[in-house]
N, C-alpha and C positions, 0 to 999 in steps of 0.2 A: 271782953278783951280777946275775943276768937280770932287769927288772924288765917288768911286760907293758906299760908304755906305748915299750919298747924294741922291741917286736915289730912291723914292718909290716905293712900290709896286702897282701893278695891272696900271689901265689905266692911271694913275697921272704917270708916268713914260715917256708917250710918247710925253708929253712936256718937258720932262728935257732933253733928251738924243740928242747931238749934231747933226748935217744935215750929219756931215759926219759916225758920227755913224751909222745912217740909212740904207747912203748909202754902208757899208761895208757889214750890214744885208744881204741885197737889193742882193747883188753883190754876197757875199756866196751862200743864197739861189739858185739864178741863178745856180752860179755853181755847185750845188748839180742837179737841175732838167737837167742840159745839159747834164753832162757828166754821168748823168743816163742809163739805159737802154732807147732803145724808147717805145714810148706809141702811141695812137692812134692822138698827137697832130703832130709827125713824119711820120704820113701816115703808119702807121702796121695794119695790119688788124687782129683787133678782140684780142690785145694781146696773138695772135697764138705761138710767137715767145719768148715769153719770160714768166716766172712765174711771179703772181702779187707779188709786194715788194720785189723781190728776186736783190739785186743792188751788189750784188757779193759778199757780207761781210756775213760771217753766224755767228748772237748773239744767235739767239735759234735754237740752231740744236740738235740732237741727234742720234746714229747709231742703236736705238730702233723708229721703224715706228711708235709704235701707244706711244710714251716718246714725238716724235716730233708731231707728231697729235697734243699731249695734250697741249703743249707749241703755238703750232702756233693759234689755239681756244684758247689759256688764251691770247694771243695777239690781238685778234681782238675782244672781250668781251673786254678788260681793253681801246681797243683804244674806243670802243662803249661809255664804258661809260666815259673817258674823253673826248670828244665831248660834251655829254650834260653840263657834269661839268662844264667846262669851258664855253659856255655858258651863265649855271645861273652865275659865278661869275663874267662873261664880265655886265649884266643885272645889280645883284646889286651894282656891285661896282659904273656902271654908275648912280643910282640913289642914292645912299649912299652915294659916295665919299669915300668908305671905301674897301679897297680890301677885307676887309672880311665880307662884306655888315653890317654895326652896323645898325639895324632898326632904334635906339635913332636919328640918323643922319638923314633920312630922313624925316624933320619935315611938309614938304608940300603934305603927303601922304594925299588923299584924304578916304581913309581908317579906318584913325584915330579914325574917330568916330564909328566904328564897332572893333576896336582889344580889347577890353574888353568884346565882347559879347561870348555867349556858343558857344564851336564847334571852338573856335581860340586854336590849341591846336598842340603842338612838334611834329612832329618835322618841320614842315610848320609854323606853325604862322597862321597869319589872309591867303588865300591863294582864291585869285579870280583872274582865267587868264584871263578870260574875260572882267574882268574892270565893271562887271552889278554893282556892288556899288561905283563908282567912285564917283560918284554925290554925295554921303553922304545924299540921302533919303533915313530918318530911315522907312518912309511908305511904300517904297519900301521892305525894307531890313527886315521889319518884314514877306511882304505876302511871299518871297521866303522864310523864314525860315519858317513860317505856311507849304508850301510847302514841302519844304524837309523834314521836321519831319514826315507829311503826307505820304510822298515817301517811308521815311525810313519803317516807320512801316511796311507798307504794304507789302516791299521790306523782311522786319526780318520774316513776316510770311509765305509767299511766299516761302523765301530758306527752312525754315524747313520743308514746303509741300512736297518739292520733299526727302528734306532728313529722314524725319520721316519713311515712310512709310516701306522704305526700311529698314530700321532696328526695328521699334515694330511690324511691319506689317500693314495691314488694317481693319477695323472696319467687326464684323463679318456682315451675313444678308445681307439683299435687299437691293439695289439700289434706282431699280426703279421693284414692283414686278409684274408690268405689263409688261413691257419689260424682265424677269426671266432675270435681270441684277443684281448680286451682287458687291458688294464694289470689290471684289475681283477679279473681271473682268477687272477693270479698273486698265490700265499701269497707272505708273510714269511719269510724267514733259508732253510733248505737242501732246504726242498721244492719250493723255486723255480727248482733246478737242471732238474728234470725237465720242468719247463712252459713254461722258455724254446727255442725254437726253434731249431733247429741254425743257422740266417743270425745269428741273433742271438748266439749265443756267437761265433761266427767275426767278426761286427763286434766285441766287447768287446775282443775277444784281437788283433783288427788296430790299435784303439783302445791298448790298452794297450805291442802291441808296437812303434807311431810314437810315443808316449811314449818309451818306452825309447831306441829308437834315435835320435830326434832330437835329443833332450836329451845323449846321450851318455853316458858312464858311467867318465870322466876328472875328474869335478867335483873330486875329492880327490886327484887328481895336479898339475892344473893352477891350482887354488885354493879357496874353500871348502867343504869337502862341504856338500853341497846345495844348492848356488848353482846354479842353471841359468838365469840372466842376469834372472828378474823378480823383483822384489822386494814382498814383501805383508807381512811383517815388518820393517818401518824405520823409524829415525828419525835426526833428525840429534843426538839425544842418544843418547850414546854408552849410560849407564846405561840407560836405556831399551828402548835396543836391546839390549843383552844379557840383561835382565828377559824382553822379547818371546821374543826365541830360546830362552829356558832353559824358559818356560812349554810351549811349541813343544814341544821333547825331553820334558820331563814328561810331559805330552799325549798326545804318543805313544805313550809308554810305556805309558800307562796303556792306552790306546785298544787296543795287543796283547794283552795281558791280558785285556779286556775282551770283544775280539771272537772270543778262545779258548776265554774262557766262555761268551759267546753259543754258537760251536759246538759246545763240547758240551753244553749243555742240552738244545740244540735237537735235536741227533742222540738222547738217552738218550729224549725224550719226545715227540717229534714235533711240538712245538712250540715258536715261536719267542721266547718268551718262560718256558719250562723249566717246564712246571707239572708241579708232582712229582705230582700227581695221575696225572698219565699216564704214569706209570712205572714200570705195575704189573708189570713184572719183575723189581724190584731186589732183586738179594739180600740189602740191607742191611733189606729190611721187616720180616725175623725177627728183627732185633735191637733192643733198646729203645731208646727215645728218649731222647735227651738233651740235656737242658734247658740244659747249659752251653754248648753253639754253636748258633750258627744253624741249622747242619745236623743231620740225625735224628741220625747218624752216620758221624765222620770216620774212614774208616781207608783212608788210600792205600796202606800195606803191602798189604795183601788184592785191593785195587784193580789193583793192577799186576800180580798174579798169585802175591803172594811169601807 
């Protein structure tokens, strides 16, 4: 007397549904993978003999080549990203009990005691894949926030290093006017390491290391990380002030990301703004392009060496 509006959604499902239900699943699927084309479980070599996904039925075809290009890339971008989708919602449904993960639900989050702080913010939430605040040490959890505001910053001035230059230009005069080295000499982003002058990294790194030391590096023991007594984000509205700060961490964030892909674009092609034209080592040029991402070809498995 099972009726299907009785069956819930997501993983609460797979205790309702009867043994012979399963097995009829079971049994279809089967018969979808048999009477398929063969694959390399069949002993084919190298799928020579057949297209991949091609099982004799055409849903997206077209008698325009580059109509069906477009449709076969919008099919493997949408299955990309239903993959991860589903996924997260296998994830939280199993920790929420809710097929559409209700956080409210998950009342044993070790978390909890961080979703109120800066930087918990839409469309993520609180969001640590790594579990480092699992523990619910707020000592912990302030020095890595001391931290990443530290990151960020440096991270927000850093990208407009490489971006400034190239649009108001460079500072006019000498470098260094014993080396007859002007500002102007020196490229953009990391081939600029080579042409600044050994006095001149040894001031950055003295500059940088009276930062460090003056300001101390107690902020998140003795009160707010990243508070090192001057204030550029304030207001006497409180709402406000928390808007400023959270923009701040965003910011940041983004600004390490960003200047990680500055670096390496800039390292793959020698220049500082990544022009894949000058790339011409990459071993991905042997493979075809693909029209469904931005890039020719994404494969970080390969990339990483695996």
């Amino acid at each position: 007397n099972l009726k299907f509006a009785d069956i819930p959604n997501g993983l609460a499902a797979v205790s309702k549904i009867p043994a012979l239900g399963w097995a009829q699943m079971v049994a279809y699927a089967g018969y979808c993978e048999l009477s398929g084309p063969r694959t390399r479980a069949a002993n084919t070599e190298d799928y020579s003999n057949i297209t991949p996904g091609d099982y004799g039925f055409k849903v997206l075809t077209s008698s325009d080549p580059q109509e069906l290009t477009k449709k076969l890339n919008a099919e493997i971008a949408n299955g990309r990203l239903a993959m991860m989708a589903l996924i997260g919602m296998l994830f939280q449904d199993g920790l929420t009990g809710s097929a559409w993960g209700d956080w409210a639900l998950y009342t044993a989050s070790p978390l909890r005691a961080f979703e109120n702080e800066l930087g918990v913010q839409e469309p993520v939430g609180f969001w640590d894949p790594l579990n480092l605040s699992s523990g619910g040490d707020v000592a912990s959890f302030k020095r890595r926030r001391s931290v990443e505001l530290k990151h960020g910053r440096i991270s927000m001035l850093a990208t407009m290093g490489y971006i400034t230059p190239e649009i108001t230009g460079k500072f006019p005069g000498y470098l260094s006017n014993s080396m007859n080295l002007k500002f102007a000499d020196v490229p953009t982003g990391l081939a600029a390491i080579s042409k600044v002058p050994a006095l001149g990294w040894a001031q950055i790194v003295a500059y940088g290391g009276f930062c460090e030391l003056s300001a101390g590096s107690d902020d998140w023991k003795t009160g707010t990380p990243g508070d090192y007594g001057f204030k550029v984000l304030t207001s006497s509205d409180a709402a406000e002030k928390t808007k400023k700060l959270s923009a701040e961490l965003a910011n940041g964030r983004l600004a390490m990301m960003a200047i990680i892909g500055m670096f390496f674009q800039d390292g793959l092609t020698g220049s500082a703004w990544g022009d894949w034209a000058l790339y011409g080592a990459s071993p991905l040029r042997a493979e075809p392009a693909s029209k469904a991402v931005p890039q020719q070809l994404k494969d970080p498995v390969r990339q990483l060496g695996l």
